[in-house]
N, C-alpha and C positions, 0 to 999 in steps of 0.2 A: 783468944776471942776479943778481949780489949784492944789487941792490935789490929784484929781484923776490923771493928768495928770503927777508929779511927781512922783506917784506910776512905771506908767507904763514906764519912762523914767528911774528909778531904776532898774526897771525889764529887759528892754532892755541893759541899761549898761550889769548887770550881767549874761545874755544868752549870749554876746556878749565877756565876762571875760573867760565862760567857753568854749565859742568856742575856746579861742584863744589859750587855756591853752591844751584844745585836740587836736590842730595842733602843738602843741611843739615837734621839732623832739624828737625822743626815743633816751635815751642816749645807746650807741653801743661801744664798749671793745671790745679788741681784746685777746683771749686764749696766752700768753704766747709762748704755742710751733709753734704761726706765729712767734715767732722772734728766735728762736734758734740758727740760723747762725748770727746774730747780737749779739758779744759777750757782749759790756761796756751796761750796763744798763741805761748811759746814752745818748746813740746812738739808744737804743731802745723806749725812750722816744720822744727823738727829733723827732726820723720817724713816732709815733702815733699822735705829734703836727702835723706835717708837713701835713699829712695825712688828719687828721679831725677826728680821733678818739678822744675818751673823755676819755680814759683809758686802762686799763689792766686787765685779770686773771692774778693772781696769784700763787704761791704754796709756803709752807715753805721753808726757804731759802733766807738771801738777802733783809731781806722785808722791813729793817727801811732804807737802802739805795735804793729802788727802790720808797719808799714812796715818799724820799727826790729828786727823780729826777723829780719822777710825780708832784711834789705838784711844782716846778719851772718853769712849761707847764702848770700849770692849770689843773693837771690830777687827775686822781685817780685810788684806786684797788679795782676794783668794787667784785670782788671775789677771795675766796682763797682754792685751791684745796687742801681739806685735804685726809689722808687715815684712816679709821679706819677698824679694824680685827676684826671679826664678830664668838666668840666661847665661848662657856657656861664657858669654864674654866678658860679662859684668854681673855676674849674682854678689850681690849683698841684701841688707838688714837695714831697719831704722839704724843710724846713725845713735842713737841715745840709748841704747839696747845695753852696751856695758854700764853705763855707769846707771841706770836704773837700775838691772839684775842686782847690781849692791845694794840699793836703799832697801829693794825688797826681803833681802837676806829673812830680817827680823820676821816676816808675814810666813814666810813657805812658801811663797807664790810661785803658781803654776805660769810655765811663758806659754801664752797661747801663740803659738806663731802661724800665722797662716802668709801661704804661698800663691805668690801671682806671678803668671804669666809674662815674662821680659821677651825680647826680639828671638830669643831663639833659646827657649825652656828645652834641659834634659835631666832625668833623672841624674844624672851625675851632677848638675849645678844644685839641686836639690840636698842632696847627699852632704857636699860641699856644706852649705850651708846651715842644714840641720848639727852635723858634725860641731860647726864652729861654736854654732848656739847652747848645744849640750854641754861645749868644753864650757863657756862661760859661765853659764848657770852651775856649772857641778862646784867653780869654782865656789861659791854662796852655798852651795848643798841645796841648789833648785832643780825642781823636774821642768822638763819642757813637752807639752801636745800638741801636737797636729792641727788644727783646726781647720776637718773639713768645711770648704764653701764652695757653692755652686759655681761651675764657670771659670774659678779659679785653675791654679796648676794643680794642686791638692784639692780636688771636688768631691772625694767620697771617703767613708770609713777604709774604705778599700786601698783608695790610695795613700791616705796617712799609713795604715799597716804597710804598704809595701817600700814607702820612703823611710818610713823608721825600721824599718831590719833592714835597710841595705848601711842606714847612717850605723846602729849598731854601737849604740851608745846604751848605758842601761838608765837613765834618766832620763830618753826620750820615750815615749808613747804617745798615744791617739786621744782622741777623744769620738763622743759623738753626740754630734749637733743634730734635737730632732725634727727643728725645720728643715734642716736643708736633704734631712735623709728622705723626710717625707716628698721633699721636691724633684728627687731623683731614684728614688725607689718606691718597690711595693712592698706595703707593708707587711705583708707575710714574710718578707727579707729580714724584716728588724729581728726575730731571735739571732738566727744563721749571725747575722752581725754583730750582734752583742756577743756569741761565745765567741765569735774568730776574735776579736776587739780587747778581750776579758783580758788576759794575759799582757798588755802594754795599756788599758785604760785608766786614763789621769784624770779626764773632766768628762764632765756630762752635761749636756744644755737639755732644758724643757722648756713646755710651755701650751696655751691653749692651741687646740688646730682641730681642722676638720677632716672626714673621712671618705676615702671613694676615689675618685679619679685624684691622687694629689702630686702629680707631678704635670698636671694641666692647669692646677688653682696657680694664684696669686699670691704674693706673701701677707696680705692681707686676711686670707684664709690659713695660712699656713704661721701664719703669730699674730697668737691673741692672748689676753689675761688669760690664768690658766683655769679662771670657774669657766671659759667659753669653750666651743666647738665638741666636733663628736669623738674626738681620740680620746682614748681609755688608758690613759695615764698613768694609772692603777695596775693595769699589766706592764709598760715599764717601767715600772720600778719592781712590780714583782719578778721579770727580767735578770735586772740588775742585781737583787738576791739572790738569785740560783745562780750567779757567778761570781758572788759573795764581792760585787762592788761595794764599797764602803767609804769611797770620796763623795768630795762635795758637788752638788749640783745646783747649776746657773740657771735664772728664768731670764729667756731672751726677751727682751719688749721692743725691736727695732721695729719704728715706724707704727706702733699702737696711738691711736686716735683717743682723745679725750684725758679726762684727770688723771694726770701720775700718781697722784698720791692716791686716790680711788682706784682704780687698777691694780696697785699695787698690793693695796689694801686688801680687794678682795681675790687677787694672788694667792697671797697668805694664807685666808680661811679653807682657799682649795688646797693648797698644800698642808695645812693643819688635817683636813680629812684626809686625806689623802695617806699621811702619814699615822690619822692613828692619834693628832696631839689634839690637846682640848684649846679651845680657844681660850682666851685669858680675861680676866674680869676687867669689866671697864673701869678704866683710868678716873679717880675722880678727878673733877676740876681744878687749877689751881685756882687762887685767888683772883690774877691777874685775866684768868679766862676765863670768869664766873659771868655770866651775863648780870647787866644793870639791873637793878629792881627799882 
């Protein structure tokens, strides 16, 4: 009896380990081009502490000194936007692509590598390519995803999946971006997509947007803060739990109008609901920011 009932109190501990581990908020990064008007990098760090973010995208450029402001916050570069040229005669990559991939070692960073169109794009230049970026990163123990974008050689979830099982690397996968899905699909597509996606999915973008014809709107409509527009946010990420995604996900802000650090700001509180977390008590003032009396 006492053994049985110790079975069943191990058993409950451990139900009880992986509840708590599935209500662990998702770690959330913010795309870089939210902070563009924020020049010092380390002015850009401080507003992702301040904030409640956990990090940064990335892109080459600046990386060992944005590391070093992240890693003083507690932060990190959860991904780094690479470019690569997609042509049977000359497919390559940023040029700075190796020796970044090392500085990142320390972070985990995801390479977001997106694919554009050279004089004469084929899935075998692609291949090519993906292949060599995988080998690099494996080298540091990095993953690399896809990053669909519109118009690109890599334009959809669909095609990141089919250049990553042909490269056939196990540290490449996809991602999915959900401006640019909503620019090129119907949103009834987004489950279909999320379970094909499931099985190789490394990163995830969000962000505000609206609903209805959205592959006729403008990117203006299709990224906003994420308290705006009519998408229901709320079902992807309940999505993304039914295929027990558990990476980190990016709010895109490309080309958002008005205050970054307001925007930002109230990013956040949407993503606080969103996930479930309580918003944090106000910061008292310090000294130096007390207003005059």
């Amino acid at each position: 009896m006492k053994h049985t009932v110790r079975i069943a109190l191990l058993l409950c501990t451990a139900a009880s380990a992986a509840a708590l581990a599935q209500q662990a908020p998702r770690k959330f990064f913010v795309f870089d081009n939210g902070l563009t008007r924020i020049a010092s990098i380390e002015d850009k760090a401080t507003v992702l502490k301040d904030l409640g973010f956990d990090g940064i995208g990335w892109r080459p450029g600046r990386t060992a000194e944005a590391m070093s402001a992240l890693d003083t916050h507690g932060l990190k570069v959860f991904s780094h936007y690479v470019r690569a040229t997609v042509d049977a005669d000359k497919p390559g990559y940023d040029p700075r692509l190796p020796a970044e991939i090392k500085l990142l070692k320390p972070h985990g960073t995801v390479i977001w590598l997106f694919l554009v169109k050279g004089k004469k794009p084929t899935d075998e230049a692609a291949v090519r390519i993906v292949r060599e970026v995988a080998d690099l990163a494996a080298e540091s123990g990095l993953r690399v995803a896809l990053y669909p974008h519109a118009g690109f050689y890599v334009a959809t979830t669909a095609d990141a999946l089919r250049i990553a099982a042909k490269a056939d690397r196990s540290n490449a996968g996809v991602s999915l971006n959900l401006c640019h899905f909503l620019k090129q699909n119907n949103e009834s597509e987004l489950e279909a997509t999320i379970r094909a996606a499931a099985p190789r999915l490394f990163l995830v973008s969000i962000n505000g947007a609206e609903t209805g014809a959205t592959t006729k709107m403008g990117w203006d409509k299709l990224i906003q803060p994420l308290d705006r527009g009519s998408f229901d946010n709320a079902t992807l990420l309940k999505l993304l739990d039914s295929v027990a995604y558990d990476g980190p996900i990016g709010l895109q802000c490309y080309n958002i109008k008005g205050d970054e650090r307001g925007n930002l700001r109230r990013s956040m509180s949407a993503w606080r609901r969103l996930t479930g977390q309580a918003e944090p008590e106000p910061r008292a003032a310090t000294e130096a920011e007390a207003p005059e009396r």
